[in-house]
N, C-alpha and C positions, 0 to 999 in steps of 0.2 A: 643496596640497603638504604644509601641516603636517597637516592631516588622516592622511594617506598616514604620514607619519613618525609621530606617535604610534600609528597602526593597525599599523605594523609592529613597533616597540616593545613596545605590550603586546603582541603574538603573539610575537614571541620570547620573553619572558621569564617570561610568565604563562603562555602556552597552547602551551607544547613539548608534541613530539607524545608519547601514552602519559600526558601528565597530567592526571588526576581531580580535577575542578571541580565545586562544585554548580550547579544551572541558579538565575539567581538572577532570573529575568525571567519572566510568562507566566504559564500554568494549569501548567504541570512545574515549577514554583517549589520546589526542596528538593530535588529528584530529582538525581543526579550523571549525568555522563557522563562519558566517557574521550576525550580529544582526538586525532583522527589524521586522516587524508584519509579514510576514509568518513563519520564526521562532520561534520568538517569546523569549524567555531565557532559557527554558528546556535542550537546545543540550548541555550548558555548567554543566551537569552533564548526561552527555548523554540520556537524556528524560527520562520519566515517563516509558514507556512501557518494563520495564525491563525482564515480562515472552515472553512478545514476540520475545526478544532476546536472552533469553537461550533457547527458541522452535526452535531457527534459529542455533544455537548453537549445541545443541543436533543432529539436521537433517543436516545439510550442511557439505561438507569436502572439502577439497584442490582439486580444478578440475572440480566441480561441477558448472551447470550449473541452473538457478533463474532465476527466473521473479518476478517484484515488480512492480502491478499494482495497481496503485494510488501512486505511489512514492512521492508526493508533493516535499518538498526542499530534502529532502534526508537520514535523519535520517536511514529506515534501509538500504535504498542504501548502504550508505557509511561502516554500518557494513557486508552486505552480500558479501560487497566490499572484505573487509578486510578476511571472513571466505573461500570464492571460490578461495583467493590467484591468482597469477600472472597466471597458467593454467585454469581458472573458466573464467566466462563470470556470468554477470550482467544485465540483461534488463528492465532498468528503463523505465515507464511511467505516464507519467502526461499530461492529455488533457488541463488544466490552465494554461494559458500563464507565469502568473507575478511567479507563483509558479516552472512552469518547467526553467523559466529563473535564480531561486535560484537554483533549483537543478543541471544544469550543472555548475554552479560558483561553488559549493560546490565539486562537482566531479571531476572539473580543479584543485581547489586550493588544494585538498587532495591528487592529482594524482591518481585518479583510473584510468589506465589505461583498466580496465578491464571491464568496464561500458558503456553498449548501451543504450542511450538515443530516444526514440521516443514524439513525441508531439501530441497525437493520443488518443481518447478516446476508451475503451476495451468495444465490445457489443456486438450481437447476429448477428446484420449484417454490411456490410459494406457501410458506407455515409455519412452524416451527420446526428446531434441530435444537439439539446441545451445543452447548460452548464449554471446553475445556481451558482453564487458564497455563496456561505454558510457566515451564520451572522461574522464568523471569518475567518479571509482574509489569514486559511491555509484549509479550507472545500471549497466544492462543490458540486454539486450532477449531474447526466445526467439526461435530461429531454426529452419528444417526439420527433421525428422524426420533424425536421423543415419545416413545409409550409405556412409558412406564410411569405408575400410581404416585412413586415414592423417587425424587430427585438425587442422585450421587451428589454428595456431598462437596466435591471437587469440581461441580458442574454448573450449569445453569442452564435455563432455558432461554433459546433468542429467535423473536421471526427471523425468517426469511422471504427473500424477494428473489426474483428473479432481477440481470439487468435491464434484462428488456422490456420491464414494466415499469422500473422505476424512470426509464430515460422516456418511456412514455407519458406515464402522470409529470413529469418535470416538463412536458413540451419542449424539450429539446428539438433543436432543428440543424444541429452539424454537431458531430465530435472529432476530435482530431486525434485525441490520446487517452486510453483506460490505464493504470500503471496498478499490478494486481499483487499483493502484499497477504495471503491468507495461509500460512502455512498448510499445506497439502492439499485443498481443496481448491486449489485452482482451474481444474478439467471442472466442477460443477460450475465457477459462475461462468466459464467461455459456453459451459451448454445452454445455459438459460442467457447468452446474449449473441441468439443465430441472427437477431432481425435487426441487431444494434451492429452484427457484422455486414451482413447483408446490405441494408441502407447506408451505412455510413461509410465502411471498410476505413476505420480509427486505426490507427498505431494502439500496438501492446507493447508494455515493459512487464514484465510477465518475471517474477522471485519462484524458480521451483525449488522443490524440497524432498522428492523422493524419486526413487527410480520410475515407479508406475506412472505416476503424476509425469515425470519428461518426455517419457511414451506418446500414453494417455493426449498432453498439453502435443505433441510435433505431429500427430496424426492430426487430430481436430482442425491445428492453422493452416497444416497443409494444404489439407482437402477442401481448405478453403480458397484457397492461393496464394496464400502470405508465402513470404520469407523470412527463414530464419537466419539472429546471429546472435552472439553469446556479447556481450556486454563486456567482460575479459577474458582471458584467455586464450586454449586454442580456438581455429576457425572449427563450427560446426562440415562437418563433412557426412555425417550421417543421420538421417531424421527417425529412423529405426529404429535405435536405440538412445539410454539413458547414462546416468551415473552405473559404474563409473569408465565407461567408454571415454577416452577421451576426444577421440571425435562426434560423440553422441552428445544428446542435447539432455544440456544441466544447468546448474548456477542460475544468474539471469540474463533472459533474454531478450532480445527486442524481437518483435513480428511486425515487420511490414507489411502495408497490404497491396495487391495487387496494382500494376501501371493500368 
C-alpha cells in the first residue's frame, strides 16, 4: 500500500505527461525521453527488455548497419543508435502515426544523427492494410488488406512495403541485424524479405506472439538455414512446434544465419 502511494506521488509530480527527464538507469543512461502513455515510465531506467539489449550488444559494432521494425517511440532505436556509432546507419519503423511521431521527437532530441525514420508498415506486399491500435496506446497489430468503402472506427489505414524494397531504395550495401517488433505479423515481413535474406544472411531478434506465427516464423528461418534460440528460457529443441510447447519455438528469439 505505501509502495502504491509513493509510486503514485512521484508520478504525479515528477513525471506529468509531456515532461522531459533524463534516463538515469541502464545502457540509455544520459539519453532524455519525453513522458506520455506511449512511453509510458520504463525508459527512465532504460526499459524492462534488458536481454534484448545485451543480444543487440553482443551482435552490433561500430559501422554496422540495423533495421528496427516496429520501432514504436524508440527505445531500442535510440540504443542501436548509440551501438552502430556515427559510421552505422539505423532504420527505424513504425507504421502508427501518434507513436512514429514520439519516435522522431525522441531521435531529434537525442541527436541521432544516424537514424532513418520510415512511416510505413513491413509486409509481404506492397499497398495498403489496416492497423489496429492495441488496448495500450504503445501496441498495434496489421490487419487485412483494406476494401472496404467505410473505415472501422478502431482502425486506420497504413502503406505497406515490403523489406526488400525498402533496403533497396535505401541502397543499402550490408546489414547485420533486422530486430522485428510487429505483434503477429511477423511471418509477413520475413516473406517480403527473401533477397534481404538471401544477400545479406542478417541476424533476426524476432518478438513472436501467437502459436501459428512461432510455427509459421521456425519453418521459414529454417528453410532458410538459420538457427534458432530463445532469448530466455528453455533451450529450443523443437522447430515444429509453438506456444505452449515448451521446447517449441515462442517468446523471443534470435536467428542466426548460416556459417
Amino acid at each position: 500500500m505505501q509502495n502504491n502511494i509513493v509510486k503514485q506521488f512521484i508520478t504525479r509530480f515528477c513525471f506529468k505527461p509531456g515532461a522531459v527527464r533524463y534516463i538515469r538507469f541502464g545502457p540509455l543512461r544520459g539519453k532524455v525521453f519525453r513522458v506520455n502513455d506511449i512511453t509510458g515510465l520504463s525508459p527512465w531506467y532504460s526499459g524492462a527488455e534488458r536481454q534484448h539489449q545485451q543480444t543487440f550488444k553482443n551482435l552490433v559494432q561500430p559501422g554496422d548497419t540495423v533495421v528496427d521494425v516496429g520501432a514504436n517511440w524508440g527505445l531500442h532505436t535510440l540504443y542501436l543508435s548509440m551501438l552502430v556509432g556515427h559510421n552505422g546507419v539505423v532504420v527505424a519503423i513504425e507504421p502508427f502515426p501518434p507513436a512514429c511521431t514520439e519516435l522522431r521527437w525522441h531521435i531529434q532530441a537525442n541527436t541521432c544523427t544516424n537514424v532513418h525514420v520510415l512511416t510505413v508498415a513491413m509486409s509481404d506486399i506492397a499497398g495498403e492494410a489496416l492497423f489496429t491500435p492495441g488496448s495500450s496506446a504503445s501496441t498495434g497489430s496489421l490487419s487485412v488488406v483494406s476494401t472496404a468503402s467505410v473505415m472501422p472506427k478502431d482502425q486506420l489505414a497504413v502503406r505497406t512495403q515490403t523489406l526488400d524494397s525498402i533496403i533497396e531504395e535505401l541502397g543499402i550495401a550490408r546489414l547485420k541485424l533486422v530486430k522485428i517488433d510487429v505483434e503477429g505479423a511477423e511471418g509477413k515481413v520475413l516473406s517480403g524479405a527473401k533477397r534481404v535474406v538471401e544477400r545479406y544472411h542478417p541476424y533476426f531478434v524476432i518478438d513472436l506472439h501467437t502459436p501459428e506465427q512461432d510455427v509459421f516464423v521456425a519453418h521459414l528461418l529454417t528453410s532458410l538455414g538459420y538457427s534458432l534460440s530463445r532469448l530466455a528460457g528453455p533451450a529450443i529443441l523443437r522447430t515444429d512446434t509453438g506456444w505452449p510447447d515448451p521446447a517449441g519455438v515462442w517468446g523471443t528469439i534470435v536467428a542466426a544465419p548460416p556459417l
